[in-house]
Every structure is written in C-alpha cells, then in structure tokens.
C-alpha positions as CSV (number, residue, x, y, z in Angstrom):
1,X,54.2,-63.8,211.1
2,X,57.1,-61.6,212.0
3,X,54.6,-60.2,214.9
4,X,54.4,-63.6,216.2
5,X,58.4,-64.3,216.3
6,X,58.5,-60.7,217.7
7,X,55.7,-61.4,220.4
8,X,56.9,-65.2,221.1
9,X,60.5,-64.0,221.8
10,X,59.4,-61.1,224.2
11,X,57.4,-63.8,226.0
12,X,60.5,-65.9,226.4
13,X,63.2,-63.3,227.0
14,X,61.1,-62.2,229.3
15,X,61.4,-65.2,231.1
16,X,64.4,-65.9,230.8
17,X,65.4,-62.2,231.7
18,X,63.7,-62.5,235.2
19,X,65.0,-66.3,236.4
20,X,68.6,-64.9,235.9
21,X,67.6,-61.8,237.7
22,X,66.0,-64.0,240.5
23,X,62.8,-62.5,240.4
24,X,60.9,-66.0,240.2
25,X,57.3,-64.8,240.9
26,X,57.6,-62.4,238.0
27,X,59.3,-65.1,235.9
28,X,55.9,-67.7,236.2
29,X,54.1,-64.3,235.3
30,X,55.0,-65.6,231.6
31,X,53.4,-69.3,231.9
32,X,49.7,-70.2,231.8
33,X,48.6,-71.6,235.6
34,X,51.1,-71.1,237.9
35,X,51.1,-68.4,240.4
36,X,53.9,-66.1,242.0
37,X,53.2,-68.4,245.2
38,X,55.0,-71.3,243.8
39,X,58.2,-69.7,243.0
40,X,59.9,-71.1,245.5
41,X,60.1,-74.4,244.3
42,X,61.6,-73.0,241.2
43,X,65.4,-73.7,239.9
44,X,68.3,-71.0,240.9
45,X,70.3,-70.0,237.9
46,X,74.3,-70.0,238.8
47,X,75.5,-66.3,238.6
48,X,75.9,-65.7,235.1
49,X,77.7,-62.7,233.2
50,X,75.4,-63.4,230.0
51,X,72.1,-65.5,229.0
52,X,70.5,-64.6,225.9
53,X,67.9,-66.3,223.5
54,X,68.8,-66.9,219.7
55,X,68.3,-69.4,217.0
56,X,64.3,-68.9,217.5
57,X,62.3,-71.5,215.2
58,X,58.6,-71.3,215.3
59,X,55.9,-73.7,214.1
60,X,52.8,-72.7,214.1
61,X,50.5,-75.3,216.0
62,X,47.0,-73.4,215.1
63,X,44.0,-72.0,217.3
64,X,46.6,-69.7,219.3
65,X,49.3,-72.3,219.6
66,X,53.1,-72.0,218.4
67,X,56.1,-74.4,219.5
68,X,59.1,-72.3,219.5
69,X,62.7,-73.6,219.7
70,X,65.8,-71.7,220.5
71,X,69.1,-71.9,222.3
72,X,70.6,-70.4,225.2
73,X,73.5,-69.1,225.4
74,X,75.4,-67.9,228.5
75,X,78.7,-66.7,229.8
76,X,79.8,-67.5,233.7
77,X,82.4,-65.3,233.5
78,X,84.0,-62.3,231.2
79,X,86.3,-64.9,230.3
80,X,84.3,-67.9,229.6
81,X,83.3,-68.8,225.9
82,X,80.2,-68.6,224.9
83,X,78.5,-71.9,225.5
84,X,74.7,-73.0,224.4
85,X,72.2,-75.9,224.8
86,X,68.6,-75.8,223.0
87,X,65.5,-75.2,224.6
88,X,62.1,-75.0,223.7
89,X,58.3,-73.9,225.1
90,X,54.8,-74.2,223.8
91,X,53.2,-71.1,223.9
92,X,49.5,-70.1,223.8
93,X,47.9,-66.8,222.8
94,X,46.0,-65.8,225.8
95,X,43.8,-62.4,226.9
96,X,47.1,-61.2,228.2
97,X,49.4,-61.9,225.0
98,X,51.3,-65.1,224.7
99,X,52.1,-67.0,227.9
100,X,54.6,-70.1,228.3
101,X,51.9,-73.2,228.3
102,X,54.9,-76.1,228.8
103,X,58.4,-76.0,228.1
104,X,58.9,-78.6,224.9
105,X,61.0,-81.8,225.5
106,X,64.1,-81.2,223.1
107,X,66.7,-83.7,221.6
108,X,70.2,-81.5,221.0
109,X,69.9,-79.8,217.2
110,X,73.9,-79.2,217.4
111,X,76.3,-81.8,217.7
C-alpha cells in the first residue's frame, strides 16, 4: 500500500509541478486520453511562490483504480500565508504507471 500512496502522489505532484511551471503538454502527460495538442485550452495558474500537495487520502477502487484526495496548498507571495482548498483525481494503473483518469468532484473537508 505505501507503494501505491508513493506512486499516486508522484503522478499528481507531477502534475501539479508542471501546470505551475507552464509546461501544459507535459502536464496532460499524467491523464489518460488527452494529448499535448490540447494544452492550450488548459487553465493558467497565477504566478505562485509555493504549490504543494499534502493531506493525500487514498481509497482503493479495485481492478487498478484508486480515488485519491488531497489539498493544495500555495503561497502568492513570500509574504502570503499559506492558504489551501481540497482536490481530488481518479487515477488508473495503466502500461505506463498511474495516470490521472478524472479529477474527483469534491465538497470542502475543512471548514
């Protein structure tokens, strides 16, 4: 199991890693379907001091699948607090490790 959390928050760091570095085409690398060609229709992150990932819970779905919530957190500036909102993704085991199937529809875990 503690492969699984390892590999499912690589895939998603990953991710996340590459949208605030505005490499979008690398960034859908990590889903399941798209390809680099559709990045431009993709969101632009503000410029951001600090994103990171934590707070990962996994459930394990079966046949490949795992639903993985976290939060992300992120700084605009050196002197911005750190502030959060929770996330989520579907991912599938695939023949090149786990990809991003869907992001997960979330309702806020913190008040």
């Amino acid at each position: 199991m503690t492969k699984l959390i390892l590999a499912a928050q690589s895939t998603i760091a990953a991710y996340w890693n590459r949208m605030i570095e505005r490499r979008h085409a690398e960034a859908l690398q990590c889903f399941i379907g798209p390809t680099p060609r559709e990045a431009g229709g993709m969101m632009q992150l503000p410029n951001l001091v600090e994103l990171r990932c934590s707070g990962f819970q996994l459930a394990w779905r079966g046949q490949g699948i795992v639903d993985v919530n976290y939060d992300i957190e992120y700084r605009v500036t050196l002197h911005d607090s750190l502030a959060r909102f929770p996330s989520g993704d579907r991912l599938s085991f695939t023949d090149g490790g786990w990809k991003i199937d869907r992001p997960l529809v979330l309702a806020s875990r913190r008040p």
